[in-house]
MARRO-881809 format. One record per residue (C-alpha): chain; residue in one letter; x, y, z; residue number from 1. Coordinates in steps of 0.1 Angstrom, whole numbers, m for minus. Example, Ala and Ser with C-alpha at 12.3 -4.5 7.8 and 13.67 -1.06 7.14 Angstrom:
BEGIN
 unit code     u     v     w pos
    A    A   123   m45    78   1
    A    S   137   m11    71   2
This chain:
BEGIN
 unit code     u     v     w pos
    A    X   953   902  1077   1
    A    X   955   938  1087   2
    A    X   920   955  1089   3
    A    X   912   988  1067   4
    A    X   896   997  1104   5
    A    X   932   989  1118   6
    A    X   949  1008  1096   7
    A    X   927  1036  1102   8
    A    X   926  1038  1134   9
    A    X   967  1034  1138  10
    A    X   972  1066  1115  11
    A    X   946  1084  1138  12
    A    X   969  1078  1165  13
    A    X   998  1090  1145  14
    A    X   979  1124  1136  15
    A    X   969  1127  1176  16
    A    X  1006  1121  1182  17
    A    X  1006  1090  1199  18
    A    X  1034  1057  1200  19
    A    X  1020  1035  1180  20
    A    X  1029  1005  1203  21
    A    X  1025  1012  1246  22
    A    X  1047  1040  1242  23
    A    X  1057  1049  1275  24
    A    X  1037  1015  1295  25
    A    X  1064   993  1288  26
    A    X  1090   969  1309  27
    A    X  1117   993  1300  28
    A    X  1105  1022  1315  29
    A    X  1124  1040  1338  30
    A    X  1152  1014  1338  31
    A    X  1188  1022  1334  32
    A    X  1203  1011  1302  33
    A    X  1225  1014  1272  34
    A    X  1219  1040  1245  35
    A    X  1218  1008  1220  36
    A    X  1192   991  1246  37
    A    X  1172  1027  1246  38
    A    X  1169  1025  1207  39
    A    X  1153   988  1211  40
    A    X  1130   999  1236  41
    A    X  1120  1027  1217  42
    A    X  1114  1006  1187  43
    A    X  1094   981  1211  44
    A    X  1072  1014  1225  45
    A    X  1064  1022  1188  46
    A    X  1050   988  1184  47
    A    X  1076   979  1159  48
    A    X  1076   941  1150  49
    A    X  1099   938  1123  50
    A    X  1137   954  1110  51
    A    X  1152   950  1076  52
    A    X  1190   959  1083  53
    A    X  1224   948  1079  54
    A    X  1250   952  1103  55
    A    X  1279   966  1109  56
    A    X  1312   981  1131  57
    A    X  1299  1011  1138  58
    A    X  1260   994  1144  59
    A    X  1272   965  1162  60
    A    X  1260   975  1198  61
    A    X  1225   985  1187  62
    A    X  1225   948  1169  63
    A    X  1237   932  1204  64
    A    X  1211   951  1222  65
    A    X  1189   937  1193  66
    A    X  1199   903  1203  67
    A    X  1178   907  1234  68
    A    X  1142   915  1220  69
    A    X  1118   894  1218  70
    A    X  1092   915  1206  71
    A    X  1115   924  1174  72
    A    X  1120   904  1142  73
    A    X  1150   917  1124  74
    A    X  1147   906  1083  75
    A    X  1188   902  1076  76
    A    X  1191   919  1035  77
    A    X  1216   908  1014  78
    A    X  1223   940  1005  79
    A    X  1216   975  1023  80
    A    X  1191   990   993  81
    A    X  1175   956   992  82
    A    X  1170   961  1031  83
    A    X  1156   998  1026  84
    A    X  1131   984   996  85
    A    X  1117   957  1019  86
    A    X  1110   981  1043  87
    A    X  1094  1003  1015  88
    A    X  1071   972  1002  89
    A    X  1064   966  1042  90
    A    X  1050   999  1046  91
    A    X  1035  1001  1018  92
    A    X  1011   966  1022  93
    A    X  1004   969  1057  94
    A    X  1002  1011  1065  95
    A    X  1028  1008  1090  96
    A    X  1063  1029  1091  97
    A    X  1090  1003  1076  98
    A    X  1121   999  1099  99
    A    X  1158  1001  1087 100
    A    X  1188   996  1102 101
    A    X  1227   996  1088 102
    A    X  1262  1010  1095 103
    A    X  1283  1039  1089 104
    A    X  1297  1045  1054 105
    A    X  1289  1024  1025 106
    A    X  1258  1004  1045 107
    A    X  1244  1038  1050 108
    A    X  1250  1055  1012 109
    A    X  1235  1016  1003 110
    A    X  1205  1031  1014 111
    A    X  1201  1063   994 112
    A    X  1180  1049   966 113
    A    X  1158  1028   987 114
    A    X  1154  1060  1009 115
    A    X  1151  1084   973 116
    A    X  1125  1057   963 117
    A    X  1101  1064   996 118
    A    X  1101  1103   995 119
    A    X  1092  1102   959 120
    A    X  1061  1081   966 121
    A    X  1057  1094  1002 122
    A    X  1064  1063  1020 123
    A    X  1068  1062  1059 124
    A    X  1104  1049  1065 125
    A    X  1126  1052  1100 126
    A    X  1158  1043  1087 127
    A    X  1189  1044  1112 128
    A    X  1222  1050  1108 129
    A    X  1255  1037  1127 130
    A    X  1276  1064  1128 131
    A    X  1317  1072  1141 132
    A    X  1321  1082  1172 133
    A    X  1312  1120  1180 134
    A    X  1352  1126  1185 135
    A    X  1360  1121  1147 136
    A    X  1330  1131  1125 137
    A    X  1344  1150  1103 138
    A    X  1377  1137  1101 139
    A    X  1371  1115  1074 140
    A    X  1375  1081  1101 141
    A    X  1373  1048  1085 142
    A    X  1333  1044  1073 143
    A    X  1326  1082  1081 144
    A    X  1299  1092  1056 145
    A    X  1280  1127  1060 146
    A    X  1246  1104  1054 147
    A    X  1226  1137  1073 148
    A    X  1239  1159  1045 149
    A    X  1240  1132  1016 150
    A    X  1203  1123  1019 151
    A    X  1191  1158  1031 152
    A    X  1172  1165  1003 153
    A    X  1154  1130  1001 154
    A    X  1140  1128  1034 155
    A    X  1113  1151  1052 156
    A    X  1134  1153  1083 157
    A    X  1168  1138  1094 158
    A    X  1187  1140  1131 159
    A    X  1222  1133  1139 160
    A    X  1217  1123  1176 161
    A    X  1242  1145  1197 162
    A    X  1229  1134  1231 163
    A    X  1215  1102  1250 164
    A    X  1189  1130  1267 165
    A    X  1175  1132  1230 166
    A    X  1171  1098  1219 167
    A    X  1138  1088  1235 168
    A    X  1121  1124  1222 169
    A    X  1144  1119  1187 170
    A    X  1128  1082  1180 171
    A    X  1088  1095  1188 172
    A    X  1094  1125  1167 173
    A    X  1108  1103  1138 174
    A    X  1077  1079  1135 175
    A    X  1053  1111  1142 176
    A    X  1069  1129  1114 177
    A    X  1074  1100  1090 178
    A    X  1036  1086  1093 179
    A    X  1017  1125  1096 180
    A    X  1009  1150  1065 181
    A    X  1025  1139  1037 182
    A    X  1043  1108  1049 183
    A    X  1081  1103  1039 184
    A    X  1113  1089  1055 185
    A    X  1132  1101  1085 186
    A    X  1167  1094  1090 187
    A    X  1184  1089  1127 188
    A    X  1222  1089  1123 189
    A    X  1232  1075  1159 190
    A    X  1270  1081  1165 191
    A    X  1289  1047  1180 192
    A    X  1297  1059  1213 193
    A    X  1265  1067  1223 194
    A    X  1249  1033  1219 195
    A    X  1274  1023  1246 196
    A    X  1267  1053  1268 197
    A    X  1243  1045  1301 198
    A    X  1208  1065  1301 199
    A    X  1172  1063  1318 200
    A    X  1145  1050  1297 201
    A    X  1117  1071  1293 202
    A    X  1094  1071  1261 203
    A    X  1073  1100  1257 204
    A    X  1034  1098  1249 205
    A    X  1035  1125  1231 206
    A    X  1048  1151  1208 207
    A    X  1049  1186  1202 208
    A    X  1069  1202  1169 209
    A    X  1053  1239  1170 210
    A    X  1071  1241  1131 211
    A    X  1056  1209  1118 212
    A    X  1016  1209  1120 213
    A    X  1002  1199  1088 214
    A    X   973  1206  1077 215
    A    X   937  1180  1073 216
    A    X   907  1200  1077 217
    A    X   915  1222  1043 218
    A    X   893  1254  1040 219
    A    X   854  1253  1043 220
    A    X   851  1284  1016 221
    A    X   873  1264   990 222
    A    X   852  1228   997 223
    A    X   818  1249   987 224
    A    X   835  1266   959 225
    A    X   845  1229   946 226
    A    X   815  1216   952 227
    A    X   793  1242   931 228
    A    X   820  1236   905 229
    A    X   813  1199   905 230
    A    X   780  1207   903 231
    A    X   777  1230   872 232
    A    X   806  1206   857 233
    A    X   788  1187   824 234
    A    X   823  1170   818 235
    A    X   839  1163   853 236
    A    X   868  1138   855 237
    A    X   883  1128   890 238
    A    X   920  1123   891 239
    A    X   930  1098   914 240
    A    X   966  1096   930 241
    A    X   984  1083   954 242
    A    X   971  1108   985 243
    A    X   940  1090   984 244
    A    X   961  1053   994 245
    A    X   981  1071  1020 246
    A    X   949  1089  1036 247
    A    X   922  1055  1034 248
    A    X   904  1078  1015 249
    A    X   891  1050   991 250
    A    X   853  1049  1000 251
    A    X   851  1087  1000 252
    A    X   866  1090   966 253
    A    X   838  1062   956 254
    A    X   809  1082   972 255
    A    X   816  1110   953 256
    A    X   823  1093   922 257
    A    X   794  1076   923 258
    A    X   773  1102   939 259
    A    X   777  1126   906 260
    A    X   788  1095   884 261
    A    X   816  1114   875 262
    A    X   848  1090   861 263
    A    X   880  1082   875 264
    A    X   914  1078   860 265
    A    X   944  1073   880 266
    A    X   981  1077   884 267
    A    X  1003  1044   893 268
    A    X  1004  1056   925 269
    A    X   968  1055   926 270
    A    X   957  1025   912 271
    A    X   930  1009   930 272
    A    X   923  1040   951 273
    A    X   890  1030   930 274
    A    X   881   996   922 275
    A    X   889   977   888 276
    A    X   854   969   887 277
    A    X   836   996   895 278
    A    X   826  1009   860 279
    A    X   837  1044   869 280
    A    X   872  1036   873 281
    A    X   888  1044   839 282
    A    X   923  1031   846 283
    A    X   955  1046   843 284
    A    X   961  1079   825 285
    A    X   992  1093   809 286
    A    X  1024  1080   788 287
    A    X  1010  1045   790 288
    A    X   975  1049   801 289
    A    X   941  1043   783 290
    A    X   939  1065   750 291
    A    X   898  1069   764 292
    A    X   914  1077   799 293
    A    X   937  1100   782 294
    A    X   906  1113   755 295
    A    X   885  1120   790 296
    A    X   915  1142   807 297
    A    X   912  1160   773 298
    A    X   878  1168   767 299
    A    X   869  1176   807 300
    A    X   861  1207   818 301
    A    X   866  1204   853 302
    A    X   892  1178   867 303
    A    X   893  1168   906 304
    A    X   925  1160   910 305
    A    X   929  1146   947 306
    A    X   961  1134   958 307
    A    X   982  1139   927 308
    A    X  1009  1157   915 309
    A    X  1006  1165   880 310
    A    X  1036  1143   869 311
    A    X  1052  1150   836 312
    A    X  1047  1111   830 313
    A    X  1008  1123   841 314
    A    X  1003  1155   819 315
    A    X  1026  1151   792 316
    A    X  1031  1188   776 317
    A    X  1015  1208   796 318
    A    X  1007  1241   777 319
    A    X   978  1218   760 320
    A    X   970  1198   788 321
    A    X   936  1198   794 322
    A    X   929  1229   773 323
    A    X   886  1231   784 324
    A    X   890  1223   822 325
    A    X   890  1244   853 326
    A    X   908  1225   882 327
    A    X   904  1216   917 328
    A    X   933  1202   935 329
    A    X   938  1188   965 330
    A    X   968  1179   985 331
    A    X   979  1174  1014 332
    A    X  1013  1189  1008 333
    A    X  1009  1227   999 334
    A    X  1041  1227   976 335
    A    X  1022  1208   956 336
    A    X   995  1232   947 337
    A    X  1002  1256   916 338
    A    X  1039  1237   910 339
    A    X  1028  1223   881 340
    A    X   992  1234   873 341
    A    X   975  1265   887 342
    A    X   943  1254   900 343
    A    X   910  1271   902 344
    A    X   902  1258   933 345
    A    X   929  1248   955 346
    A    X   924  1231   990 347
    A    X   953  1221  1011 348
    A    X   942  1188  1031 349
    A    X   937  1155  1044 350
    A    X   922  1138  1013 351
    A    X   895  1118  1034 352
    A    X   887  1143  1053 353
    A    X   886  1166  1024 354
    A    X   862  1142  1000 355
    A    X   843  1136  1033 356
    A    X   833  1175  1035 357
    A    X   831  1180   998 358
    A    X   804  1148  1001 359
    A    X   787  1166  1029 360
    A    X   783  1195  1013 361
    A    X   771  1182   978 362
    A    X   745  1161  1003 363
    A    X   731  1194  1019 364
    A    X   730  1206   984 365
    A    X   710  1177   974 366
    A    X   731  1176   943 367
    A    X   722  1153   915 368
    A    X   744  1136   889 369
    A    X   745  1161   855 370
    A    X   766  1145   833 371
    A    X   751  1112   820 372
    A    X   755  1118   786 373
    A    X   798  1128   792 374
    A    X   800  1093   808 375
    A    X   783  1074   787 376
    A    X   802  1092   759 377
    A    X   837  1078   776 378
    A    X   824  1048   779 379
    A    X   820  1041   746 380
    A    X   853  1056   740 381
    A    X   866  1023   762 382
    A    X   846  1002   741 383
    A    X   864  1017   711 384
    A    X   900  1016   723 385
    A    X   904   986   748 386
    A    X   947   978   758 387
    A    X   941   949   740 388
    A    X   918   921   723 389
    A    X   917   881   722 390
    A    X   916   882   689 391
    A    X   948   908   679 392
    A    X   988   893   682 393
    A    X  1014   916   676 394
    A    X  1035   882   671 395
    A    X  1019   853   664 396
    A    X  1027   820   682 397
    A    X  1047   841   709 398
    A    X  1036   847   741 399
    A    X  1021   880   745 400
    A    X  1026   897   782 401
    A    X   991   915   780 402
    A    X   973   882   775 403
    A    X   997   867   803 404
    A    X   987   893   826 405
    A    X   950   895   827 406
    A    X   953   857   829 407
    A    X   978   860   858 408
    A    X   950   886   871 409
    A    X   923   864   867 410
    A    X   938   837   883 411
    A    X   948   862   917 412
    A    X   920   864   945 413
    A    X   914   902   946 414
    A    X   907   901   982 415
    A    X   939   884   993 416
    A    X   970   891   971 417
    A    X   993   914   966 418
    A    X  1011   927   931 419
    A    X  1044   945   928 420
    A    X  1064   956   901 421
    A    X  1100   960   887 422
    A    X  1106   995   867 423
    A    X  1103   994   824 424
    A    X  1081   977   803 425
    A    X  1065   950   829 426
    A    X  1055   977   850 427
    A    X  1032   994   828 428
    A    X  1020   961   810 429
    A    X  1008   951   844 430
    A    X   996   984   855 431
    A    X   974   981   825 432
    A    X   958   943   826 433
    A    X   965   935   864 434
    A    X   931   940   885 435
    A    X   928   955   919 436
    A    X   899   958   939 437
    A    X   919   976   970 438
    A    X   945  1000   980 439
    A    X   979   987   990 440
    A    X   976   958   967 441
    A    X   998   971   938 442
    A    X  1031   983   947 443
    A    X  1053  1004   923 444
    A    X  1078  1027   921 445
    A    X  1064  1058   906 446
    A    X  1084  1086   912 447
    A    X  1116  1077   911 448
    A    X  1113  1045   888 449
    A    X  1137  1020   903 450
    A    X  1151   991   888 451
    A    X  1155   964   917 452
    A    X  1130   977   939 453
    A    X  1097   954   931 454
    A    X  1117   924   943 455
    A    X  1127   934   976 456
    A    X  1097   953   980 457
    A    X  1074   919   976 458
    A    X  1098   902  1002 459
    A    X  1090   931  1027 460
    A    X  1049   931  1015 461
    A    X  1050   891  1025 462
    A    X  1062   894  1053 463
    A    X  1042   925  1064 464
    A    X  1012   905  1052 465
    A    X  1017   868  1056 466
    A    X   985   858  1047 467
    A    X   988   871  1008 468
    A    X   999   857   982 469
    A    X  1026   882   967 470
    A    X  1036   878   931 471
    A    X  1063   901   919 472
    A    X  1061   911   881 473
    A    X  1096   920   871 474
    A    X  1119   924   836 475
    A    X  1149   906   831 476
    A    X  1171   936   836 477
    A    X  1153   946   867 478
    A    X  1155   914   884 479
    A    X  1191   913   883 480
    A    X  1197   946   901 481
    A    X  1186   924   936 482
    A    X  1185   893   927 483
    A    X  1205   885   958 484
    A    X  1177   887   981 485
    A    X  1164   851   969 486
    A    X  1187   839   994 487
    A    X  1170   866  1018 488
    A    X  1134   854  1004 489
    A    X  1145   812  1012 490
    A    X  1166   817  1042 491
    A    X  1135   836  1057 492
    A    X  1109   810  1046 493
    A    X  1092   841  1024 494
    A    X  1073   819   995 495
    A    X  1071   853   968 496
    A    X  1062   846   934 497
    A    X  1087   863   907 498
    A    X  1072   867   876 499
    A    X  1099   879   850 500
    A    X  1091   891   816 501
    A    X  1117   882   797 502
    A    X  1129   897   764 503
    A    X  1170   902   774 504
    A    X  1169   933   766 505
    A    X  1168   970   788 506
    A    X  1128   969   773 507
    A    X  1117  1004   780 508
    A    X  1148  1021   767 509
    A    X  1146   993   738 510
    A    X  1112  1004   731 511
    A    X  1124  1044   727 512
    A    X  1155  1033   709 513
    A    X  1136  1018   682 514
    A    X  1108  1047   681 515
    A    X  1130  1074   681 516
    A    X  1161  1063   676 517
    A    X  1161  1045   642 518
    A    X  1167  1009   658 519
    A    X  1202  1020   674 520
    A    X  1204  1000   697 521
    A    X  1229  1013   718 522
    A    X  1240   985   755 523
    A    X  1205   979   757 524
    A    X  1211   941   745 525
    A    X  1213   917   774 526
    A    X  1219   886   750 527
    A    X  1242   872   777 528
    A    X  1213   872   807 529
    A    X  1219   835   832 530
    A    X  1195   814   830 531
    A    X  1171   823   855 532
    A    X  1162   789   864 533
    A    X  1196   775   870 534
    A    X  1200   808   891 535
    A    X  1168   801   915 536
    A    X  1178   765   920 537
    A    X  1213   777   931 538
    A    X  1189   796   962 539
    A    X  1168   768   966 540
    A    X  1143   783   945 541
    A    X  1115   761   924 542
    A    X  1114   778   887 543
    A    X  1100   769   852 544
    A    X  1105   784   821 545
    A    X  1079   789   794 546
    A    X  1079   807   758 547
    A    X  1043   791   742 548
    A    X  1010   807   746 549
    A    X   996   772   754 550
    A    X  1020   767   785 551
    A    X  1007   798   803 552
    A    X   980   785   820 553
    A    X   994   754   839 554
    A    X  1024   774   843 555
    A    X  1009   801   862 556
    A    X   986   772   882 557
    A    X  1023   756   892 558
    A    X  1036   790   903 559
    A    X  1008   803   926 560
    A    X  1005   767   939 561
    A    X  1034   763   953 562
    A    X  1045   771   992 563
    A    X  1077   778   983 564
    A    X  1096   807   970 565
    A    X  1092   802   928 566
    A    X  1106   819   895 567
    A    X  1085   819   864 568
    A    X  1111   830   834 569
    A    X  1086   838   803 570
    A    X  1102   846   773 571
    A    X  1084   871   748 572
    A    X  1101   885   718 573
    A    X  1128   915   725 574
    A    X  1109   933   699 575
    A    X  1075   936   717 576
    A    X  1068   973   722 577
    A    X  1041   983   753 578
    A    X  1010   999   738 579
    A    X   996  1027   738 580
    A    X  1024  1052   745 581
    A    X  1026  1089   746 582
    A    X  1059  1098   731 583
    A    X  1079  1123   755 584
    A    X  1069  1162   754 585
    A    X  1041  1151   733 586
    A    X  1003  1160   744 587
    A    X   985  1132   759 588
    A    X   962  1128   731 589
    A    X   987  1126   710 590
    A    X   987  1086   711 591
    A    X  1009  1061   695 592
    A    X   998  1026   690 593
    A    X   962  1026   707 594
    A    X   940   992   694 595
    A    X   907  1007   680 596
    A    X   877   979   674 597
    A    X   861  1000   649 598
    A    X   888   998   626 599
    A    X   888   960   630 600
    A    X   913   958   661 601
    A    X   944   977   646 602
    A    X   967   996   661 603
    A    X   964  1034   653 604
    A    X   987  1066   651 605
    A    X   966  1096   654 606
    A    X   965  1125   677 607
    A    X   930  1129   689 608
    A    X   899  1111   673 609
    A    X   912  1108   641 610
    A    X   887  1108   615 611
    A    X   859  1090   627 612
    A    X   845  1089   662 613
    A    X   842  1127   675 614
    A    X   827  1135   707 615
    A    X   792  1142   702 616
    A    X   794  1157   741 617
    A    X   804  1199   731 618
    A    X   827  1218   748 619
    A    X   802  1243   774 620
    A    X   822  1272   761 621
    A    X   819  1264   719 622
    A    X   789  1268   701 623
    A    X   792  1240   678 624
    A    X   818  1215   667 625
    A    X   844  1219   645 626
């Protein structure tokens, strides 16, 4: 198991500049070789232990060369993008830079949405390219693909290698640039004839980019200004995203949190940047989050947003989001400040070391918690709308994926596993009942939302973390986009758990289609679906089907017992809409669907509080309530 200490430390090394692996105290150095041999050495003096790749003409030497190491696994994808997601899912669990390699062409524009995927949720990828020769780019040669100019403006930096002299520098600026300031892929695009050409090894120790130095210090006069807004704040909300994952900025975010028991709700891509348990943590906010999550972005008057984005999926319409807050953001990435909201406060920065000064500061202030009667207000606002009761069944006798989830979650040791998702319906029913009590243990795609990547991804998040068990939660439609990489999953002795929630039907779109477009439903039927378990014992899979309430329970027991790869195919009514929802361009207290207890656990339609259940907390700015 890979260390929070570990993974620390080996992004302090990438801010400082430093190979990750021995870097220039290898076998290899100053040894003549191959251009192909120089780009396995260089992976070696990164440290890299595993690929996901497929190969190819124009990637052929740099897979002999491959043939060689044996410091390298290489992970052979059925299919490029299934490849690129492993990587993703690698990253992702373990907080190292995933690993690709393909051909020219079509193995390269394969990887586009894996690659799309990772610089919307600002994952560290080094994904290389075979490429023609130098003599014919440009002449449209068999599998010539401009990949440099196709995926331009889905990576942070790309570099078509025009010289052996560069490669060395080219492959320590890649994983510098990919793992520092906001991290995203990098794309090497390595012409044929180079790989064959004869070079001396030497791997650099260091690196210098005087146009790339991002900033993680942020500005001391903005940190005091936020933290005597925090402090005069008697409705502060902390929005949690993603930055805080990427930066191990967990037990900051918790110090703070705690410190001025202000709550947290979170994006996906920050779920568990706060514990599940911690009674802070609020959950997930926006189209699908908590109405009370969603009541508390509402009613704030100061949000911390730290790491996020301001989605649309996040803030809904955005003319009356948050209509009583002032705003502190902070970001590593400065485009990100003022692009959707114009903050009050902003601070360009390294989350953890951000939170760490803003803690400091609130220390040497000796500030004190001012807001007990806003928390305890939102907390019985969770009290009054939970996702979901034991006693309420939208269909009775069917098996309903909110009850199959927190049972699922129960059933997971929080310390050791390891969730991913499909994209639709699935994803946000588990991002609502699934439980997780550490970063890097629920992987999604958030950005980009794409179908086929939780499967892949779990492959990658196994084998980056053998020791967890990896269960992936997936939709019928999803699944099928890479179902091809069970035979990756067996072949590779991987034992992932799939999950798939199974209505045969497009869910999501399903869903909208019967909201708001009076039941047409247009090719979102998949009545025709294989039988999933047939399919997993054609890969060697074990799989069960289920479709009773009473059969979830040993079900799940058989699942997560096994050593094998497994496929659990629950069936749940194609009609089963995911609760609460915020319908598109609508406010975010605008809420469709939300259970509420003091009604007797139905589900309600009302934009706000309705008629009963106002905030007693005021606005600071009214005089009384309306």
């Amino acid at each position: 198991m890979i260390t929070v200490e570990e993974k620390i430390a080996r992004r302090r090394r990438a801010i400082e500049g430093r190979p990750f692996g021995p870097g220039s105290q290898t076998e290899h150095e100053g040894k003549t070789m191959t251009g192909a041999q120089a780009i396995i050495a260089s992976l070696e003096a990164e440290g890299v232990d595993t690929i996901f790749g497929y190969p190819g003409g124009q990637a052929i030497k740099i897979y002999d060369a491959l043939y060689d190491s044996k410091k390298i696994h290489h992970v052979l994808a059925r299919h490029e993008q299934g490849a690129t997601h492993m990587a993703d899912g690698y990253a992702r669990a373990t907080g190292k830079v995933g690993v690709v390699l393909v051909t020219s062409g079509p193995g390269a524009t394969n990887t586009v949405t894996g690659i799309a995927t990772a610089y919307m949720d600002s994952v560290p990828l080094v994904v290389i390219t075979g490429q023609v020769t130098r003599g014919v780019i440009g002449t449209d040669a068999f599998q010539e693909s401009d990949i440099v100019g196709i995926t331009m403006p889905i990576v942070k930096h790309s570099f078509l290698l025009q010289s052996t002299d560069d490669l060395t520098r080219t492959f320590r600026e890649a994983f510098y640039i990919a793992s520092t300031g906001r991290p995203g892929p990098v794309l090497i695009d390595i012409p044929s004839d180079l790989s064959g050409s004869e070079m001396v090894f030497h791997y650099p120790d260091s690196v210098s980019i005087p146009s790339y130095r991002p900033t993680y210090r942020g500005n001391a006069k903005q940190v005091k200004q936020a933290a005597q807004l925090i402090c005069e704040a008697t409705r502060p909300l902390i929005m949690a995203g993603g930055g805080i994952v990427a930066s191990h900025a967990c037990p900051e975010l918790v110090a703070l949190a705690e410190r001025m028991q202000i709550p947290v709700v979170t994006t996906l891509m920050g779920k568990a940047a706060i514990p599940c348990s911690n009674p802070l943590n609020l959950g997930p906010v926006g189209m699908h989050g908590s109405k009370y999550a969603n009541m508390a972005v509402t009613e704030s008057d100061l949000i911390i947003a730290v790491g996020a984005r301001f989605s649309d999926r996040v803030t809904g319409k955005v003319s009356e989001f948050a209509p009583h807050v002032k705003i502190i953001h902070i970001d590593i990435d400065p485009a990100e400040i003022g692009k959707i909201i114009n903050p009050d406060v902003p601070i360009v920065g390294d989350a953890k070391v951000i939170l760490a000064a803003l803690n400091e500061r609130l220390e040497k202030m000796d500030a004190h918690a001012n807001c007990e009667a806003w928390r305890d207000e939102v907390f019985e606002w969770r009290e009054r709308w939970p996702f979901y009761t034991s006693d309420f069944a939208d269909y009775e006798g069917k098996i309903a994926p909110e009850v199959l989830l927190e049972t699922l979650s129960d059933k997971l040791d929080p310390h050791a596993s390891i969730v991913t998702t499909e994209v639709g319906q699935h994803q946000m029913w588990a991002l609502q009942n699934i439980h997780r009590e550490h970063a890097r243990t629920f992987i999604s795609s958030g950005g980009l939302g794409t179908m086929g990547f939780g499967f892949p991804a779990a492959i990658g998040a196994k084998i980056g973390c053998p020791d967890e068990q990896v269960v992936c939660i997936a939709g019928d439609g999803s699944f099928q986009m890479n179902s091809q990489e069970m035979a990756t999953a067996k072949i590779n002795d991987v034992p992932v758990k799939v999950l798939i929630i199974d209505n045969r039907a497009l869910g999501m779109v399903h869903q909208w289609q019967h909201l708001f477009y009076n039941d047409r439903y247009s090719f979102t039927e998949l009545a025709d679906n294989p039988d999933f378990v047939k399919l997993a014992d054609a890969y060697g899979w074990r799989a069960r089907r289920i479709e009773r309430p009473e059969e979830i329970d040993a079900a799940l027991d058989e699942m997560l017992a096994s050593d094998e790869p497994y496929l659990l195919d629950v069936r749940i009514p194609a009609e089963q809409t995911v609760y609460p929802m915020v319908a598109p361009g609508a406010p975010i207290d605008d809420i469709i669907g939300a259970l509420d207890v003091t009604l007797g656990g139905v589900r309600v339609t009302e934009k706000g509080f309705g008629e009963s259940g106002r905030p007693r907390v005021k606005p600071s700015h009214e005089g009384v309530d309306e």
